[in-house]
Structures are given as structure tokens and as C-alpha cells.
PDB file of N, CA, C and O in Angstrom:
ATOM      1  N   UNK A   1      -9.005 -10.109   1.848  1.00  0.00           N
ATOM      2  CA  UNK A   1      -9.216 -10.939   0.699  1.00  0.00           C
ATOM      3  C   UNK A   1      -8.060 -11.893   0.477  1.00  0.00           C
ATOM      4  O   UNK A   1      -8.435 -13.046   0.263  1.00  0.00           O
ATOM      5  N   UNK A   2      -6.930 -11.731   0.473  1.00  0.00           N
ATOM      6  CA  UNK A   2      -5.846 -12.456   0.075  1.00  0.00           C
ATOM      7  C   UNK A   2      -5.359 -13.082   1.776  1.00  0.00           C
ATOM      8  O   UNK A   2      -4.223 -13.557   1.808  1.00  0.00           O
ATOM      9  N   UNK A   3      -5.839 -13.090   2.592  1.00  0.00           N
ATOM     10  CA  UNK A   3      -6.314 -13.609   3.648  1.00  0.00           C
ATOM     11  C   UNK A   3      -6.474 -15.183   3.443  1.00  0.00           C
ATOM     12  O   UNK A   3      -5.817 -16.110   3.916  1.00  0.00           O
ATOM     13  N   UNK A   4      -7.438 -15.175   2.680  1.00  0.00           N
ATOM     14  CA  UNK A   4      -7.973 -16.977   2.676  1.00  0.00           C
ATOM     15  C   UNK A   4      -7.465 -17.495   1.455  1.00  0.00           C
ATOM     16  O   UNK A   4      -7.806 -18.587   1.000  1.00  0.00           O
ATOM     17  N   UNK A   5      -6.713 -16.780   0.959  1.00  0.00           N
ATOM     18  CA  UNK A   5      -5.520 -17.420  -0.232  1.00  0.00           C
ATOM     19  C   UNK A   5      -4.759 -18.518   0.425  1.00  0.00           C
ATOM     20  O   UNK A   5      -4.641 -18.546   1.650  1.00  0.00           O
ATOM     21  N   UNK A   6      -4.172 -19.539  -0.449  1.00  0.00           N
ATOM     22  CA  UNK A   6      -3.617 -20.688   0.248  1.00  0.00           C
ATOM     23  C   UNK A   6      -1.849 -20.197   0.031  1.00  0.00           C
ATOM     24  O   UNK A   6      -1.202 -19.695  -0.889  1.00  0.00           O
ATOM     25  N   UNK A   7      -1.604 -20.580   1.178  1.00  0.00           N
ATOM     26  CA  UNK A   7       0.017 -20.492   1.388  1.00  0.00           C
ATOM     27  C   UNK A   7       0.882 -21.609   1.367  1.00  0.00           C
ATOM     28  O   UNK A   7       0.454 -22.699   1.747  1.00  0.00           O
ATOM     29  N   UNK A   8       2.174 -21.462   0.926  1.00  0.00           N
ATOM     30  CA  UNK A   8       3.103 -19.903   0.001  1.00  0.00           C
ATOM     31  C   UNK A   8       2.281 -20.113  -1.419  1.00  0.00           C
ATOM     32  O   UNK A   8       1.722 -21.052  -1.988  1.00  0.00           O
ATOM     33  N   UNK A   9       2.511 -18.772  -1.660  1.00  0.00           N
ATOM     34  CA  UNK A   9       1.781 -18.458  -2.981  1.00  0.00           C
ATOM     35  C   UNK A   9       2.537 -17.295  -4.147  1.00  0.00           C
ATOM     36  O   UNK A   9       3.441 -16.529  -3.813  1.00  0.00           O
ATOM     37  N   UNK A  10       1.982 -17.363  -5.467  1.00  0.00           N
ATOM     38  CA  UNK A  10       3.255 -16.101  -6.027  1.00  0.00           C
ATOM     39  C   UNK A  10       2.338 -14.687  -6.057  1.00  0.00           C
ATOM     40  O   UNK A  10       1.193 -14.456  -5.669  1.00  0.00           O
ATOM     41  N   UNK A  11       3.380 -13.836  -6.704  1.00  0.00           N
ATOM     42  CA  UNK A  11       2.532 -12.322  -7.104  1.00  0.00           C
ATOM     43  C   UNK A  11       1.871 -13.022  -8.148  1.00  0.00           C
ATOM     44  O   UNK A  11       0.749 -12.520  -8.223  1.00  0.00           O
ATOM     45  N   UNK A  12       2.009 -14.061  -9.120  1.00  0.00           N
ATOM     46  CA  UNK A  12       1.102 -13.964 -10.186  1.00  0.00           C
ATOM     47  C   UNK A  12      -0.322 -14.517  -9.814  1.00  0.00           C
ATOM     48  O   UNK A  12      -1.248 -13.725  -9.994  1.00  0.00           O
ATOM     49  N   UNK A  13      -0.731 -16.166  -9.160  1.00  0.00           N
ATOM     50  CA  UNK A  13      -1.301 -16.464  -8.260  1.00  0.00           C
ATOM     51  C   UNK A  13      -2.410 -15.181  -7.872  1.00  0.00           C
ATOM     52  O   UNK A  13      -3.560 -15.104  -8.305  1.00  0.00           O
ATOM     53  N   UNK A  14      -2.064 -14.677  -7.391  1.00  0.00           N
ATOM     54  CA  UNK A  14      -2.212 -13.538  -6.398  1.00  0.00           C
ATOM     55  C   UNK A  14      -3.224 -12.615  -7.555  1.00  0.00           C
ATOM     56  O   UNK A  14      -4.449 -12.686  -7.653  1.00  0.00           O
ATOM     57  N   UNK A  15      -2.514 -11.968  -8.165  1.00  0.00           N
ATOM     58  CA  UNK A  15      -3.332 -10.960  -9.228  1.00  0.00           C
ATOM     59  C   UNK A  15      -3.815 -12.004 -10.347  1.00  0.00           C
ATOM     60  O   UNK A  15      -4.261 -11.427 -11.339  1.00  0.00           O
ATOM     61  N   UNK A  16      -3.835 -13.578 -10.432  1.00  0.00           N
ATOM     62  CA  UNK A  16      -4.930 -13.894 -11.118  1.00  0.00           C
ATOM     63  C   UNK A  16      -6.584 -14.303 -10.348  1.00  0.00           C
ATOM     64  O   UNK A  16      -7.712 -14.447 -10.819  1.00  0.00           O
ATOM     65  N   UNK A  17      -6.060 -14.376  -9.086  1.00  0.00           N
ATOM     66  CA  UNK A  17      -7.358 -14.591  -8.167  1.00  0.00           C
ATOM     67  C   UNK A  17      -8.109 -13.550  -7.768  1.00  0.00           C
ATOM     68  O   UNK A  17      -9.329 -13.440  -7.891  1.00  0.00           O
ATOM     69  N   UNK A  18      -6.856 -12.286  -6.970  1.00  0.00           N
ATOM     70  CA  UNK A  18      -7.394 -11.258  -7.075  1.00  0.00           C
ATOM     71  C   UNK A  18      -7.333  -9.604  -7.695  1.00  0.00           C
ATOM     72  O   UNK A  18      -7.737  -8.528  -7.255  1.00  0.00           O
ATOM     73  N   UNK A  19      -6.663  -9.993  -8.848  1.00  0.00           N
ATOM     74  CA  UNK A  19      -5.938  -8.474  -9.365  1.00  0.00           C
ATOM     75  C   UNK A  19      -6.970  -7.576  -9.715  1.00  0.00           C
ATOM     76  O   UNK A  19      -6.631  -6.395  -9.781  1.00  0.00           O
ATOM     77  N   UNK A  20      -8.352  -7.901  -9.998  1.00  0.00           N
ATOM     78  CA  UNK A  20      -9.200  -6.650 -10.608  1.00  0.00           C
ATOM     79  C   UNK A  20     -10.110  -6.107  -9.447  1.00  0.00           C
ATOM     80  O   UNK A  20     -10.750  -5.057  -9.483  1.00  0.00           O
ATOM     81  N   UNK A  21     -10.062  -6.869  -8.571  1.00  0.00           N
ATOM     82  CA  UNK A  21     -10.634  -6.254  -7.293  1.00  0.00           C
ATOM     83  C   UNK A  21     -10.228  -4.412  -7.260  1.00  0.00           C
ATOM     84  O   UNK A  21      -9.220  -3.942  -7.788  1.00  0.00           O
ATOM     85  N   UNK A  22     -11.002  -3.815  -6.712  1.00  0.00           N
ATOM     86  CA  UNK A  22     -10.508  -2.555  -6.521  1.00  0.00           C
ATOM     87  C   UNK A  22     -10.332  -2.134  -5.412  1.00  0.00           C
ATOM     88  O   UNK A  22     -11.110  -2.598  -4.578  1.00  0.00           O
ATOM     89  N   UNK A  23      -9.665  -1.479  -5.083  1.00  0.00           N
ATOM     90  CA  UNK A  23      -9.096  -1.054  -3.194  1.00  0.00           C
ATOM     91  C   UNK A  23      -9.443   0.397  -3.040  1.00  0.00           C
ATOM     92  O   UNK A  23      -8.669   1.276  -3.421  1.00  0.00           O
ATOM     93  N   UNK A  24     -10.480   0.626  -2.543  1.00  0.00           N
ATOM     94  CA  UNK A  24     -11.061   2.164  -2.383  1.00  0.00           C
ATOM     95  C   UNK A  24      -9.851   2.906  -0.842  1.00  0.00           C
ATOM     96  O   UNK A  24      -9.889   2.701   0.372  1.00  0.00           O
ATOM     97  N   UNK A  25      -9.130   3.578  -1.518  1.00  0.00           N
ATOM     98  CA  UNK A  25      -8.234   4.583  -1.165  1.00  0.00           C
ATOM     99  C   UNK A  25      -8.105   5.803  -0.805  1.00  0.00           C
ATOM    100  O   UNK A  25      -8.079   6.551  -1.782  1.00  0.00           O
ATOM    101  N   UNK A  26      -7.997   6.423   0.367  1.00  0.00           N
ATOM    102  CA  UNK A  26      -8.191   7.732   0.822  1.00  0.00           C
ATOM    103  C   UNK A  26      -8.469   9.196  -0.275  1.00  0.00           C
ATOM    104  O   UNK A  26      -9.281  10.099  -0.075  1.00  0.00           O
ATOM    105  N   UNK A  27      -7.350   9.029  -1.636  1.00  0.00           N
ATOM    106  CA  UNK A  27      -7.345   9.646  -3.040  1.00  0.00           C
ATOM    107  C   UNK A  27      -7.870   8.905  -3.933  1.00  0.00           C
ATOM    108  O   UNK A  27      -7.835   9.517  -5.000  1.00  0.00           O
ATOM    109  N   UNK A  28      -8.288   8.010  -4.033  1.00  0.00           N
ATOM    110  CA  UNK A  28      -8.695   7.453  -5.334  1.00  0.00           C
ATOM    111  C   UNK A  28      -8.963   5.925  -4.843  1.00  0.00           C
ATOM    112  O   UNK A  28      -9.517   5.510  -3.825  1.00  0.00           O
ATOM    113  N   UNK A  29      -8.346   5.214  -5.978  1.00  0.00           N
ATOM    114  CA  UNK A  29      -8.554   3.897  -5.665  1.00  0.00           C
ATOM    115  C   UNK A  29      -7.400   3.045  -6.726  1.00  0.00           C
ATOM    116  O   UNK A  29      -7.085   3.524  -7.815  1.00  0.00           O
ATOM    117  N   UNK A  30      -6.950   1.981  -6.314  1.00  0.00           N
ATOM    118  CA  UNK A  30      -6.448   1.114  -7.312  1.00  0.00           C
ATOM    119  C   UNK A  30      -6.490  -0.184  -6.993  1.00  0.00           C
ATOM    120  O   UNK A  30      -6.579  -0.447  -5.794  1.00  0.00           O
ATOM    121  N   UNK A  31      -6.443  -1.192  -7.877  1.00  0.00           N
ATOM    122  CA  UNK A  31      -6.500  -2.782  -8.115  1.00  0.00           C
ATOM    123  C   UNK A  31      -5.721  -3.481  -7.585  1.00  0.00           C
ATOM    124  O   UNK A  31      -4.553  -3.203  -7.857  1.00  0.00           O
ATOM    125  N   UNK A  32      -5.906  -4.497  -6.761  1.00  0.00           N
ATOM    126  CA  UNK A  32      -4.573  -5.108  -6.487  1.00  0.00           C
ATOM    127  C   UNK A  32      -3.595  -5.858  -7.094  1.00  0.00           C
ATOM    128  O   UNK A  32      -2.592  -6.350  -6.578  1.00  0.00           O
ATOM    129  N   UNK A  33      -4.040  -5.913  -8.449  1.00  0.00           N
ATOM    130  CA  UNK A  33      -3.205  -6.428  -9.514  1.00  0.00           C
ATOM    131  C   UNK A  33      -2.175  -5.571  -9.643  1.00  0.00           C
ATOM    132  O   UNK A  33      -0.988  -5.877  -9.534  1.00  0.00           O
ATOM    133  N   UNK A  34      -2.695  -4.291  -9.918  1.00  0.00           N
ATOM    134  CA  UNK A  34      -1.160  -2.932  -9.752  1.00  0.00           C
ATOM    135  C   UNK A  34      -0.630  -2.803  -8.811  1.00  0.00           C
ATOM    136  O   UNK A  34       0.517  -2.359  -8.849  1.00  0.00           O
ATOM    137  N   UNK A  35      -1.305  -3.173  -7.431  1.00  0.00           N
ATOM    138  CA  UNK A  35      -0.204  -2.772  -6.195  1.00  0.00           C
ATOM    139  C   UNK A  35       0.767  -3.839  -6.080  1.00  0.00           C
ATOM    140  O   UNK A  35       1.993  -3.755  -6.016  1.00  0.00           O
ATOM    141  N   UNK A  36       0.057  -4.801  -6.067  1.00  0.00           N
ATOM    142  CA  UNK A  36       1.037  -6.261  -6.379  1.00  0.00           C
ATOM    143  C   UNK A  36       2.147  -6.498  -7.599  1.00  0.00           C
ATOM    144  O   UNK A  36       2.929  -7.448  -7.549  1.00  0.00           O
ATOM    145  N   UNK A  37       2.141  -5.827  -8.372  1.00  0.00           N
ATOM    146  CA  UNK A  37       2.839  -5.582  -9.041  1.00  0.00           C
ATOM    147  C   UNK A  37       4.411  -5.052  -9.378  1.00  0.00           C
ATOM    148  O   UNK A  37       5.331  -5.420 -10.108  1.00  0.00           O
ATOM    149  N   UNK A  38       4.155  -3.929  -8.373  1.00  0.00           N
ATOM    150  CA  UNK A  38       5.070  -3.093  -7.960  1.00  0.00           C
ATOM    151  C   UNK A  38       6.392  -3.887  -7.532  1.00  0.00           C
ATOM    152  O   UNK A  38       7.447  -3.631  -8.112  1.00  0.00           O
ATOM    153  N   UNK A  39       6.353  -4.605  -6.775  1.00  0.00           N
ATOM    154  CA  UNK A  39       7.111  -5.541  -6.024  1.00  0.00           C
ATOM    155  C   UNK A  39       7.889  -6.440  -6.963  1.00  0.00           C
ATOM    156  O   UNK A  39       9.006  -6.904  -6.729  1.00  0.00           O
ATOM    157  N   UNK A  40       7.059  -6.657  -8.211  1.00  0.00           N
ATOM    158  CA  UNK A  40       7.670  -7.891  -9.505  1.00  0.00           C
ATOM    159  C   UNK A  40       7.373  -9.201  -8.556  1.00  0.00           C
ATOM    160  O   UNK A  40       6.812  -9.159  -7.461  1.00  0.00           O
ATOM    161  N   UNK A  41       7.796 -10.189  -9.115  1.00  0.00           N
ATOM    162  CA  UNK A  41       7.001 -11.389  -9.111  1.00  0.00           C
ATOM    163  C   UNK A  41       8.359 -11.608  -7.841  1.00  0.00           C
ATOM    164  O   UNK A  41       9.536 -11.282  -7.684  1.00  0.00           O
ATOM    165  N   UNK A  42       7.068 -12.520  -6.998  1.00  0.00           N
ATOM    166  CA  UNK A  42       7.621 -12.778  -5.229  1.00  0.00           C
ATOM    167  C   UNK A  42       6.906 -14.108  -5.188  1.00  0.00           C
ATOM    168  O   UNK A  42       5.989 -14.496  -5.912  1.00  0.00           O
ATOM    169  N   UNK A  43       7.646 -14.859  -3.974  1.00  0.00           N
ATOM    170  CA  UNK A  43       6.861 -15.553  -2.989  1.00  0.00           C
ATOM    171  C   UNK A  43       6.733 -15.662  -2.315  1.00  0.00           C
ATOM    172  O   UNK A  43       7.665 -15.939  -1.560  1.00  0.00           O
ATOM    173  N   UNK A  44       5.050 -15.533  -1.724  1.00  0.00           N
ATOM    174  CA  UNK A  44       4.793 -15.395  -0.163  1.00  0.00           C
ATOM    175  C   UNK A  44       4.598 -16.852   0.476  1.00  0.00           C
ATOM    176  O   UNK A  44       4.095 -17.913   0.107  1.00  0.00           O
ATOM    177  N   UNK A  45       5.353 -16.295   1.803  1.00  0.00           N
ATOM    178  CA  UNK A  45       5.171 -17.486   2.231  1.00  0.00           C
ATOM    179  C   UNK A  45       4.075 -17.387   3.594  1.00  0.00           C
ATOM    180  O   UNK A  45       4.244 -18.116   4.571  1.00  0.00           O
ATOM    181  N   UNK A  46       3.173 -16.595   3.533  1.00  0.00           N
ATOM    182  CA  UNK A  46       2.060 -16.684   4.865  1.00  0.00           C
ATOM    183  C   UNK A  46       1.230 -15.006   4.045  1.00  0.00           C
ATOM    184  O   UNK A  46       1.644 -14.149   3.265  1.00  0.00           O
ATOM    185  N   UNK A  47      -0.210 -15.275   4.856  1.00  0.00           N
ATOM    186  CA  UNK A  47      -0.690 -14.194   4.482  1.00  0.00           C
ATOM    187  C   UNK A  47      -0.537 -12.947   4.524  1.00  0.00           C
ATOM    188  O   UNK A  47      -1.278 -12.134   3.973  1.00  0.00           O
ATOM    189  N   UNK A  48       0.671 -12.636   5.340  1.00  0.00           N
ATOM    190  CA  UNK A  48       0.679 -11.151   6.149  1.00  0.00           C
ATOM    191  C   UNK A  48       1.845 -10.797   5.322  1.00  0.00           C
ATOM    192  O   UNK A  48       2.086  -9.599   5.177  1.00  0.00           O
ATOM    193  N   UNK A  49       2.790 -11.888   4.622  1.00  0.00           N
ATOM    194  CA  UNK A  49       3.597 -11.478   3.699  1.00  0.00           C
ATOM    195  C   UNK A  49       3.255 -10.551   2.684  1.00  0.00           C
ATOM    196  O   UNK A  49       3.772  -9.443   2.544  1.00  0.00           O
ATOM    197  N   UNK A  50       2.048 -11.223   1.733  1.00  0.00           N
ATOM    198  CA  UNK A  50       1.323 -11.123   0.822  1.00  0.00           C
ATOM    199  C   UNK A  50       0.707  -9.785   1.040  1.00  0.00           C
ATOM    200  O   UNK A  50       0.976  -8.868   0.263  1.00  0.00           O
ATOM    201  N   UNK A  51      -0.088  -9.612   2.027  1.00  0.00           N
ATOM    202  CA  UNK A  51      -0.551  -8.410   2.860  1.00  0.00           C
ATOM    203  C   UNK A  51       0.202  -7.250   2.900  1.00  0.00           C
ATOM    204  O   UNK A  51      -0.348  -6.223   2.502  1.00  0.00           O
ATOM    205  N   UNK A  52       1.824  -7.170   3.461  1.00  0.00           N
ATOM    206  CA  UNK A  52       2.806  -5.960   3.452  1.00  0.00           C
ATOM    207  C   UNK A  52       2.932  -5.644   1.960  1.00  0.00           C
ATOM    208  O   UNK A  52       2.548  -4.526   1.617  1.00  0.00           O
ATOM    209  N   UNK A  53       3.400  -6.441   1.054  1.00  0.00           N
ATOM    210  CA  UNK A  53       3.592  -6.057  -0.262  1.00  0.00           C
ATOM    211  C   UNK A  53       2.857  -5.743  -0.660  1.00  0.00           C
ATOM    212  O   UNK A  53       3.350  -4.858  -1.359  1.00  0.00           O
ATOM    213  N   UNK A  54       1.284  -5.714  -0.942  1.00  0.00           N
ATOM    214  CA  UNK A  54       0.362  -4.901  -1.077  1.00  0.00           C
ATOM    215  C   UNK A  54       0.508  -3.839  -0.645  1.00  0.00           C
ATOM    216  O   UNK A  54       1.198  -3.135  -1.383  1.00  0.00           O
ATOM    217  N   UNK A  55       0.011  -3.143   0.659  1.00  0.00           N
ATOM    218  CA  UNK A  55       0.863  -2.208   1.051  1.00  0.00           C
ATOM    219  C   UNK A  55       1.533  -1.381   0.651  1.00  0.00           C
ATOM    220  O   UNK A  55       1.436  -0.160   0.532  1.00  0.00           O
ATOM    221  N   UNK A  56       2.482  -2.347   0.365  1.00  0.00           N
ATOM    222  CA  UNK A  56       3.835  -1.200   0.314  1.00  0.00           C
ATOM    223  C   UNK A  56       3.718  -0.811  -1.516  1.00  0.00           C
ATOM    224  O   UNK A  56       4.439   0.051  -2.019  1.00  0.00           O
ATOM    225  N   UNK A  57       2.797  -1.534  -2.243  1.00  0.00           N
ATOM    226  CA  UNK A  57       3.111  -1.337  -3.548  1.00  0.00           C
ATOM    227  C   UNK A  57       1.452   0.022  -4.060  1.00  0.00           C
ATOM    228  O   UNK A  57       1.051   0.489  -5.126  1.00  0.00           O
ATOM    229  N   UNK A  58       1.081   0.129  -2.834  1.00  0.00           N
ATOM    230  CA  UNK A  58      -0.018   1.362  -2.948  1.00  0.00           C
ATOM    231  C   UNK A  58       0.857   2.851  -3.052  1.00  0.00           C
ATOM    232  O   UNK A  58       1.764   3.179  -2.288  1.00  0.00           O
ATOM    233  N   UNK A  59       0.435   3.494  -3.981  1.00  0.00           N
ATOM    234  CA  UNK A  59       0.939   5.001  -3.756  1.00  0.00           C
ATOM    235  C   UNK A  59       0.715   5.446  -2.622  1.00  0.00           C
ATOM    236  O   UNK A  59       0.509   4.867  -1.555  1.00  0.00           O
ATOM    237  N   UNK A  60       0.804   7.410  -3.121  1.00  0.00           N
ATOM    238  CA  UNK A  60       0.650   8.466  -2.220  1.00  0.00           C
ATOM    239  C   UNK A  60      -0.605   8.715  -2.010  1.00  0.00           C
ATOM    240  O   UNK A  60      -0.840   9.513  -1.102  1.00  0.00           O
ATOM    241  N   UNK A  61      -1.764   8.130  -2.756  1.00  0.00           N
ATOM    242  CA  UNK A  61      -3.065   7.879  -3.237  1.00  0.00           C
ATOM    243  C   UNK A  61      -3.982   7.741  -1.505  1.00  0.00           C
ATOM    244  O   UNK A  61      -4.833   8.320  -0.830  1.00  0.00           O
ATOM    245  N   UNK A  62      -3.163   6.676  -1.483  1.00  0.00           N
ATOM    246  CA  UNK A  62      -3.812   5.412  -0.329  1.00  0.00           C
ATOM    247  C   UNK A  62      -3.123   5.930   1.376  1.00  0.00           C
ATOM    248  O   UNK A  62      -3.249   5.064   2.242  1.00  0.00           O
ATOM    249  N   UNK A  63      -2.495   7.155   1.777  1.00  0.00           N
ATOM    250  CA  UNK A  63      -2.047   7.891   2.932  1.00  0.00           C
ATOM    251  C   UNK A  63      -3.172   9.439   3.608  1.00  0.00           C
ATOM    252  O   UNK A  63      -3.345  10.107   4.627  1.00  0.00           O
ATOM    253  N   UNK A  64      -3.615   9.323   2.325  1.00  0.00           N
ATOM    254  CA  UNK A  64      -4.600  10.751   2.665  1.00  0.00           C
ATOM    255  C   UNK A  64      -3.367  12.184   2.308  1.00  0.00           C
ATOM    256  O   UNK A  64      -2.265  12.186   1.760  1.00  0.00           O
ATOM    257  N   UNK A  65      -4.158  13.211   2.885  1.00  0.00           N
ATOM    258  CA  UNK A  65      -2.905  14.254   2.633  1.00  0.00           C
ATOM    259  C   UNK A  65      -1.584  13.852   2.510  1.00  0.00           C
ATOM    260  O   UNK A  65      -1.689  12.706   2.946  1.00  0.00           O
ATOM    261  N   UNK A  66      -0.159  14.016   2.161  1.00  0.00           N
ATOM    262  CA  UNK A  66       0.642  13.821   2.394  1.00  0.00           C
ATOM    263  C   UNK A  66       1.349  14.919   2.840  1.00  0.00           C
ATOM    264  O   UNK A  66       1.068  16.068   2.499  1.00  0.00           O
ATOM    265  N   UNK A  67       2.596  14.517   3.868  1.00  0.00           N
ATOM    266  CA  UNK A  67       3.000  14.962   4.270  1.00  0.00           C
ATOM    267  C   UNK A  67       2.307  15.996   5.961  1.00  0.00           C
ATOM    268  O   UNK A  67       2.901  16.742   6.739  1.00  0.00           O
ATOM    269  N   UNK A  68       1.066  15.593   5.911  1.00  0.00           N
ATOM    270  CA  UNK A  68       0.356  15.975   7.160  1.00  0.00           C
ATOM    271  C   UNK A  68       0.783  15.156   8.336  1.00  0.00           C
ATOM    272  O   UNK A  68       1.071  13.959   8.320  1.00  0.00           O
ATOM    273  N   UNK A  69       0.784  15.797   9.143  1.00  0.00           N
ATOM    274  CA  UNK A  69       1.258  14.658  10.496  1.00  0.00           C
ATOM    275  C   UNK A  69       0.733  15.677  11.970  1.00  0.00           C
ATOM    276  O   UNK A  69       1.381  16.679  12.272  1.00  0.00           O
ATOM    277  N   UNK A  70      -0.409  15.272  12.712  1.00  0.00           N
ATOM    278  CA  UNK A  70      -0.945  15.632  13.515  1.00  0.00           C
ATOM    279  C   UNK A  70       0.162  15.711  15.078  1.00  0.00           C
ATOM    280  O   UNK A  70      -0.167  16.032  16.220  1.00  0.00           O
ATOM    281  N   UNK A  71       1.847  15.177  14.416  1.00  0.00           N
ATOM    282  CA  UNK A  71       2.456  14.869  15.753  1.00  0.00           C
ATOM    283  C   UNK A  71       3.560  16.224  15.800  1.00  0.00           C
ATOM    284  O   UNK A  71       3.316  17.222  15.122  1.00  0.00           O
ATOM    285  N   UNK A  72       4.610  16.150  16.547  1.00  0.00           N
ATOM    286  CA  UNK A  72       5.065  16.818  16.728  1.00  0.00           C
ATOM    287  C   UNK A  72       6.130  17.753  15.556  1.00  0.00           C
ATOM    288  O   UNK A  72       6.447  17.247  14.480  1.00  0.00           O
ATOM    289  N   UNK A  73       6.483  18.819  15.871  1.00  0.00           N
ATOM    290  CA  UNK A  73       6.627  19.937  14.309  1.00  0.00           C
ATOM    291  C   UNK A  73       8.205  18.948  14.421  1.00  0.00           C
ATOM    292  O   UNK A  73       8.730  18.253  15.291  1.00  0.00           O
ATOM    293  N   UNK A  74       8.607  19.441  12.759  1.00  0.00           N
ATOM    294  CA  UNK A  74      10.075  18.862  12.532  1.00  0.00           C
ATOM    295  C   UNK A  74      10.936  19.845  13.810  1.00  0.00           C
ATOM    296  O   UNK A  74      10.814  21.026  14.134  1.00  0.00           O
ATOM    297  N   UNK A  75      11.701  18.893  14.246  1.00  0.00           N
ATOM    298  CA  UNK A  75      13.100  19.497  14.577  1.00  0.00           C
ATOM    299  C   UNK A  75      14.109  20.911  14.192  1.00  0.00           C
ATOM    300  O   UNK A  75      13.873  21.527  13.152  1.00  0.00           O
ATOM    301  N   UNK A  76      15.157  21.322  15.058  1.00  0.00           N
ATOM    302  CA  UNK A  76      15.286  22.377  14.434  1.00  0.00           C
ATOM    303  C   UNK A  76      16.594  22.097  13.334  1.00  0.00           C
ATOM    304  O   UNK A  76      17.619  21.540  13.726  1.00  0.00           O
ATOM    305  N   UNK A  77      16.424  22.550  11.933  1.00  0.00           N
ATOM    306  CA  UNK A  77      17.472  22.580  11.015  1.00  0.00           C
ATOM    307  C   UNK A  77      16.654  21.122  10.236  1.00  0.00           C
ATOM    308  O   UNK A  77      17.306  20.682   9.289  1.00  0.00           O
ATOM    309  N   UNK A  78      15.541  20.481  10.491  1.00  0.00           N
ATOM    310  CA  UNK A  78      14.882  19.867   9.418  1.00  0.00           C
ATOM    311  C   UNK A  78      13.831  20.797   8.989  1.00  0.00           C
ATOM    312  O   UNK A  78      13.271  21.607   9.727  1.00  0.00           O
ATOM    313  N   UNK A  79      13.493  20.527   7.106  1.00  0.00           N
ATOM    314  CA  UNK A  79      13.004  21.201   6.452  1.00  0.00           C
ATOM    315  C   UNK A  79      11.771  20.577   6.588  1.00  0.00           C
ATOM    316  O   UNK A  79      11.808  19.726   7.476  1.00  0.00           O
ATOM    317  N   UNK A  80      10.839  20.665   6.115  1.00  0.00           N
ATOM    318  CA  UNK A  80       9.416  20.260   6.027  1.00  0.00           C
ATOM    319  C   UNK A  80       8.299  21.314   5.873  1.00  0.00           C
ATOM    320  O   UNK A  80       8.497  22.514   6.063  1.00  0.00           O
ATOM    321  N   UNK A  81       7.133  20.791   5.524  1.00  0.00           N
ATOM    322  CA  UNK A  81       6.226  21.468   4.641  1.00  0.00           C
ATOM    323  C   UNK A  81       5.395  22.170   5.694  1.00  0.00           C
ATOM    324  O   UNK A  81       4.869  21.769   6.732  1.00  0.00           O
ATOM    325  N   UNK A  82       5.458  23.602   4.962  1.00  0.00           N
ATOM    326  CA  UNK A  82       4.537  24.889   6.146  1.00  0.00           C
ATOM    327  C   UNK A  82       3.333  24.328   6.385  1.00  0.00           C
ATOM    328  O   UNK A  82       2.599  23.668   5.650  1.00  0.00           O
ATOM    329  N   UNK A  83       3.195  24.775   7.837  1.00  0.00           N
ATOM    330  CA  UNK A  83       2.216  24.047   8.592  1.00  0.00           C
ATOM    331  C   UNK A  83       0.722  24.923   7.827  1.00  0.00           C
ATOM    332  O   UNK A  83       1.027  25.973   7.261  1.00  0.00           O
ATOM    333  N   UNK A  84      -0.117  24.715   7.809  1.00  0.00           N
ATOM    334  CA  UNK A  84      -1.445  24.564   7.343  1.00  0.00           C
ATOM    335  C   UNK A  84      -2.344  24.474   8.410  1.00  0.00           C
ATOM    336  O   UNK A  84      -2.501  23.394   8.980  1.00  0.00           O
ATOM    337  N   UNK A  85      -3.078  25.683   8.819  1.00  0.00           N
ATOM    338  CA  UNK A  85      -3.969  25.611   9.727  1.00  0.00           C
ATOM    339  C   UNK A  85      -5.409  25.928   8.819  1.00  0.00           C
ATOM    340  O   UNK A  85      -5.438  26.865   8.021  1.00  0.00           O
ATOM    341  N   UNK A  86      -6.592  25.029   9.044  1.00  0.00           N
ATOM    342  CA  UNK A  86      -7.793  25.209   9.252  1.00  0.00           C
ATOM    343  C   UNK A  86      -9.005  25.814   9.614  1.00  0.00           C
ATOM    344  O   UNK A  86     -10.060  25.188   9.516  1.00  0.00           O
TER     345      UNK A  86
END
């Protein structure tokens, strides 16, 4: 969506074109007016800018389980969360 937004552009820009949209999320869901938010007022200068800060302004919501990781177990003398079998 913020794809065919015209560039550089601000966070406000941004959540007045698209802030009530809703972003269906592995836990829930939230608006991109709130994820955009997070960040406080920016300017992007290309779409993929605009794109990461979204992103990065989604919770723990939008990862699925946390702390799950299908890769290899922590190291020895790192702590991390008991493994969970199925």
C-alpha cells in the first residue's frame, strides 16, 4: 500500500492516506497509523524506507510465537526459553 505513495514523503502524509487501514498480524492486528507512529514523525525518502519503519514500529503481535526459533538451540552459557515440544 504505501508502495504507490509518492516520494519523499512524511510519517504524517503517510497515516493521513493510510493510517486506518488495518494490518492483519500473526496475534492480532494493528493500523498503520500506530505502527507508523512509533518511529515519531520522519522522512522517507523512497518506498522501502517507509516500508522498514512500518515494520519495525509493529509489536510482538506481528512475529507469531515469540521467542520460537525452528534453528539451532542457544549456545552453551546462553539463557533462553525451555524448548517446547509438540
Amino acid at each position: 500500500m504505501v508502495r504507490s505513495h509518492e516520494y519523499p514523503t512524511t510519517t504524517t502524509d503517510l497515516i493521513t492516506a493510510y493510517g486506518d487501514q488495518t494490518l492483519q498480524l500473526a496475534n492480532g492486528d494493528a493500523t498503520v497509523g500506530d505502527a507508523l507512529r512509533v518511529a515519531g514523525e520522519e522522512t522517507y525518502p523512497t518506498a522501502s524506507d517507509a516500508e522498514a519503519a512500518l515494520m519495525c514500529g509493529l509489536g510482538h503481535a506481528a512475529i507469531g510465537r515469540r521467542f520460537y526459533s525452528d534453528r539451532d538451540a542457544y549456545s552453551a552459557g546462553e539463557d533462553g526459553p525451555q524448548q517446547v515440544s509438540f
